[in-house]
C-alpha positions as CSV (number, residue, x, y, z in Angstrom):
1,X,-51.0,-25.5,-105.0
2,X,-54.7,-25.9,-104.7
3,X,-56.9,-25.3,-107.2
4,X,-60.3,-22.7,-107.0
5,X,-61.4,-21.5,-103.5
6,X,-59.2,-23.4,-101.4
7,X,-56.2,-22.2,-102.5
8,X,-57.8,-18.5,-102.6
9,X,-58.5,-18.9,-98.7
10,X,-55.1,-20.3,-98.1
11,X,-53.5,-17.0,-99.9
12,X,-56.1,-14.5,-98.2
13,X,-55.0,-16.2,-94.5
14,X,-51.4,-16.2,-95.7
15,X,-51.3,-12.3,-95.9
16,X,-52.6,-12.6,-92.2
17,X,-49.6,-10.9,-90.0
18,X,-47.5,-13.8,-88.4
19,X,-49.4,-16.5,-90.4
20,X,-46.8,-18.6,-93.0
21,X,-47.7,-20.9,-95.7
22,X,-48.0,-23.8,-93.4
23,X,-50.1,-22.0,-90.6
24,X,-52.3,-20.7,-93.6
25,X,-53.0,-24.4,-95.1
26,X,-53.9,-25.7,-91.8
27,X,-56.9,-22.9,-91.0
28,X,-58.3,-23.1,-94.3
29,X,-58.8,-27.0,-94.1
30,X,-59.8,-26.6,-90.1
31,X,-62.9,-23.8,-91.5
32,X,-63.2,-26.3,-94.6
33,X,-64.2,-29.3,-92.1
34,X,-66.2,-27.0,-90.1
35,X,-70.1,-27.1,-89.1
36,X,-71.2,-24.2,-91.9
37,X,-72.6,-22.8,-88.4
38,X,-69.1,-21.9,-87.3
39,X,-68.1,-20.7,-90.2
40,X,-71.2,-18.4,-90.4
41,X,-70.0,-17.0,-86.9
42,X,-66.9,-16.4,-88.2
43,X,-67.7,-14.5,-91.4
44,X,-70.8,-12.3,-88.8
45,X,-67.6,-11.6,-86.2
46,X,-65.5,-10.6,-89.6
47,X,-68.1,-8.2,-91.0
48,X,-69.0,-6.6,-87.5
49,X,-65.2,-5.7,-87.3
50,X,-65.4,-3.5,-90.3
51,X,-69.2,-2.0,-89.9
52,X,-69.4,-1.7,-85.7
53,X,-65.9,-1.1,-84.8
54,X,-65.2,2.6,-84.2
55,X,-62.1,4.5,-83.6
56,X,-62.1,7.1,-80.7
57,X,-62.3,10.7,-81.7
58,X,-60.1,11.7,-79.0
59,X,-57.1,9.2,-78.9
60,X,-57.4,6.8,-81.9
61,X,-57.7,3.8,-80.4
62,X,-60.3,0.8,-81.3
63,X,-64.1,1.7,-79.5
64,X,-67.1,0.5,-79.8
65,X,-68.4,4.7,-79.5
66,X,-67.3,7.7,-80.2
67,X,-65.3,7.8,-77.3
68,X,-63.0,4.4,-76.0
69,X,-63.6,3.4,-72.1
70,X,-60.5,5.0,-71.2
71,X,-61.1,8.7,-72.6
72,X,-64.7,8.4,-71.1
73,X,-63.4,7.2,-67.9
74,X,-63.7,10.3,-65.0
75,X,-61.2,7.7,-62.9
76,X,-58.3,8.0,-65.2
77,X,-56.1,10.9,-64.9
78,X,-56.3,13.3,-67.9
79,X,-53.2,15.3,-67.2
80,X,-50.6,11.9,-67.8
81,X,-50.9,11.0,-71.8
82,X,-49.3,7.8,-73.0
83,X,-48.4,8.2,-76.7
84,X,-48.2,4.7,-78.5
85,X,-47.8,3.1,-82.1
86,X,-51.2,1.1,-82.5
87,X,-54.4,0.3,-80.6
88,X,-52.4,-3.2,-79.3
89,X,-49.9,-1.5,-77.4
90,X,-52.3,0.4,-74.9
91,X,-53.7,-3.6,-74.2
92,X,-50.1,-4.3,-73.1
93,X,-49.6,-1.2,-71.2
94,X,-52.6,-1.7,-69.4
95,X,-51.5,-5.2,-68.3
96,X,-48.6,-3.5,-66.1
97,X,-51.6,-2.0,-64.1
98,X,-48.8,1.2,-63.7
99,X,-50.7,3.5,-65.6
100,X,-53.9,5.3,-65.0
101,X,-54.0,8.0,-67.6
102,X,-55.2,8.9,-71.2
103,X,-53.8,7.7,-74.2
104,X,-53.1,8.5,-77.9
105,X,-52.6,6.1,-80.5
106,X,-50.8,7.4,-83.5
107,X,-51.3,4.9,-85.5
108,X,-48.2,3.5,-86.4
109,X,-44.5,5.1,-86.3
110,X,-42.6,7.1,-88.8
111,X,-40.9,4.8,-91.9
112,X,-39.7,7.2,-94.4
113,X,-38.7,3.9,-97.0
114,X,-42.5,2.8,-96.5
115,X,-43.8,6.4,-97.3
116,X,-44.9,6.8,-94.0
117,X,-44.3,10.5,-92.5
118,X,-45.6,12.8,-90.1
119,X,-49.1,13.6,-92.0
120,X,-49.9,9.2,-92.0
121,X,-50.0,9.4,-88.1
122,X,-52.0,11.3,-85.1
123,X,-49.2,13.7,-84.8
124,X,-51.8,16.8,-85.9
125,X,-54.8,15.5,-83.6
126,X,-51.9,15.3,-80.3
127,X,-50.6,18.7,-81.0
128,X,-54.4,19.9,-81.4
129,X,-55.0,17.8,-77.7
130,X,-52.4,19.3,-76.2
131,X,-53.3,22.9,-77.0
132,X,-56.6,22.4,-75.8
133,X,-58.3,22.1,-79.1
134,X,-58.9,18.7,-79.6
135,X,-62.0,16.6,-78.8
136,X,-61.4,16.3,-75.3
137,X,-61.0,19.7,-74.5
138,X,-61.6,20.5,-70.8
139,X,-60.2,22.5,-68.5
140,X,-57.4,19.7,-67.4
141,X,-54.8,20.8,-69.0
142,X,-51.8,17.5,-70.1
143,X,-48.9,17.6,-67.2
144,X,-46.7,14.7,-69.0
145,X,-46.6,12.8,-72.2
146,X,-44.9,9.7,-72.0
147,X,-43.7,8.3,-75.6
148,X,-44.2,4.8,-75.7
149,X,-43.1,3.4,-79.0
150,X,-41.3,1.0,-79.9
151,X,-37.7,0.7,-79.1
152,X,-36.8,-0.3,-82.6
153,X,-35.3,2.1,-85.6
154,X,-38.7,3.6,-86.7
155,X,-40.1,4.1,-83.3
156,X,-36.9,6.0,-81.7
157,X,-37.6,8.0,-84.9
158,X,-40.7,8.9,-83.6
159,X,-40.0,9.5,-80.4
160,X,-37.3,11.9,-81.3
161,X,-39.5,13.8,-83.6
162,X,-42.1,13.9,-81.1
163,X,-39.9,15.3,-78.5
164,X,-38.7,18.3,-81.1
165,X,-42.4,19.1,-81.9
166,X,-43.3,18.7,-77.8
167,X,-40.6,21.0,-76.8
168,X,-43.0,24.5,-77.8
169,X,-45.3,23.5,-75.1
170,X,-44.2,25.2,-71.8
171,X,-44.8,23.7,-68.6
172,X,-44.9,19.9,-69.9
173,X,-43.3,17.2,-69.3
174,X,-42.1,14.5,-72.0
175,X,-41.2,11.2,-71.1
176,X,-40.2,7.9,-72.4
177,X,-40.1,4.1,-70.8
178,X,-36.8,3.2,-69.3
179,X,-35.1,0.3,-70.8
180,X,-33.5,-2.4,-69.8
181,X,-32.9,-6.1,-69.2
182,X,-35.6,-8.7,-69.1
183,X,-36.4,-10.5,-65.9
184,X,-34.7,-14.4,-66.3
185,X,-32.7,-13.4,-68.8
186,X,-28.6,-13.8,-69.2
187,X,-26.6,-10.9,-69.2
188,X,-24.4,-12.2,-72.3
189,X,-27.5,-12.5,-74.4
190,X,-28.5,-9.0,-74.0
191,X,-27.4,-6.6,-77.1
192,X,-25.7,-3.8,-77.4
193,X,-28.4,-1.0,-76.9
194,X,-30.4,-3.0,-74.3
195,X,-27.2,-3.1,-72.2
196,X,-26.6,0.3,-72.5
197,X,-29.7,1.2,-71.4
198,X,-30.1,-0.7,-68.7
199,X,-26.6,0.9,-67.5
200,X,-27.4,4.6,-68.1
201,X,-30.9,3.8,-66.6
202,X,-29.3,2.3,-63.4
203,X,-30.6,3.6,-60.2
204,X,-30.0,3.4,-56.9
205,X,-30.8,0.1,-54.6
């Protein structure tokens, strides 16, 4: 333990996600050795996140206006929504370069044991999008919703509420990512449920 500031840093960039006791020590004694110019930039970049970032009225995700660069986008097809967890995951959907629709970032995924339900996400605003009364309503109405959360307890949770709650709207599609085994890996490191997947997700060749 360090005493006074120091050790106050170190506890403030240990609640950091991913960032252990170790990892925590390190920054604070890299920003204590720093030119108080780079610190300065670091503390400006800081409080710009929480004054000048906006979220978008129409899908959630992080903006710098009202509306993200996607939603305001007349390229991207408005009839394909991609619902995800958090603004991250539409960055690594984007990098597949597959998808050229909308999105809609709930916010996180249903977790009952962490007191998060229905009414802590963007469920309301997607059900309002899809009925035409949302932000971005236009006369395009949403062909396909593709469920892109995580393929982990809490996120199948929310895909299979979401599916329930998507079923009233007629004519519309809902979707979810096919699974399956990652390229370079071995077959007898793959689990249980990945395997299975991949083999009821098998297609022709």
């Amino acid at each position: 333990m360090f005493e006074g500031p120091v050790q106050d840093l170190i506890d403030e960039l240990g609640r950091l996600p991913g960032v252990g006791p170790k990892s925590a020590q390190r920054m604070a004694f890299h920003l204590l050795a720093s030119e108080p110019a780079d610190v300065a930039r670091l503390m400006d970049a800081l409080q710009r996140v929480k004054q000048g970032v906006l979220f978008c009225e129409v899908c959630g995700n992080v903006s710098a206006a009202v509306r993200c660069r996607y939603c305001s986008d007349a390229r991207r097809d408005p009839t394909l929504v991609c619902v995800v967890e958090e603004p991250k995951d539409v960055l690594a959907v984007e990098r597949t370069r597959e998808f050229h629709g909308r999105y809609h970032v709930l916010g996180g995924s249903l977790d009952p044991l962490s007191g998060i339900g229905p009414d802590q996400l963007r469920i309301r605003e997607l059900l309002a999008r899809l009925g035409g009364n949302g932000p971005a309503d236009d006369e395009t109405a949403v062909a396909e919703v593709i469920i892109a959360t995580d393929p982990n307890t809490e996120g199948e949770a929310t895909a299979t509420y979401l599916v329930r709650l998507l079923r009233d709207f007629p004519g519309l599609s809902v979707t979810r990512p096919a699974s399956g085994l990652p390229m370079g890996g071995d077959l007898e490191f793959a689990d249980e449920l990945t395997l299975g997947r991949a083999l009821s997700g098998r297609r022709a060749i």
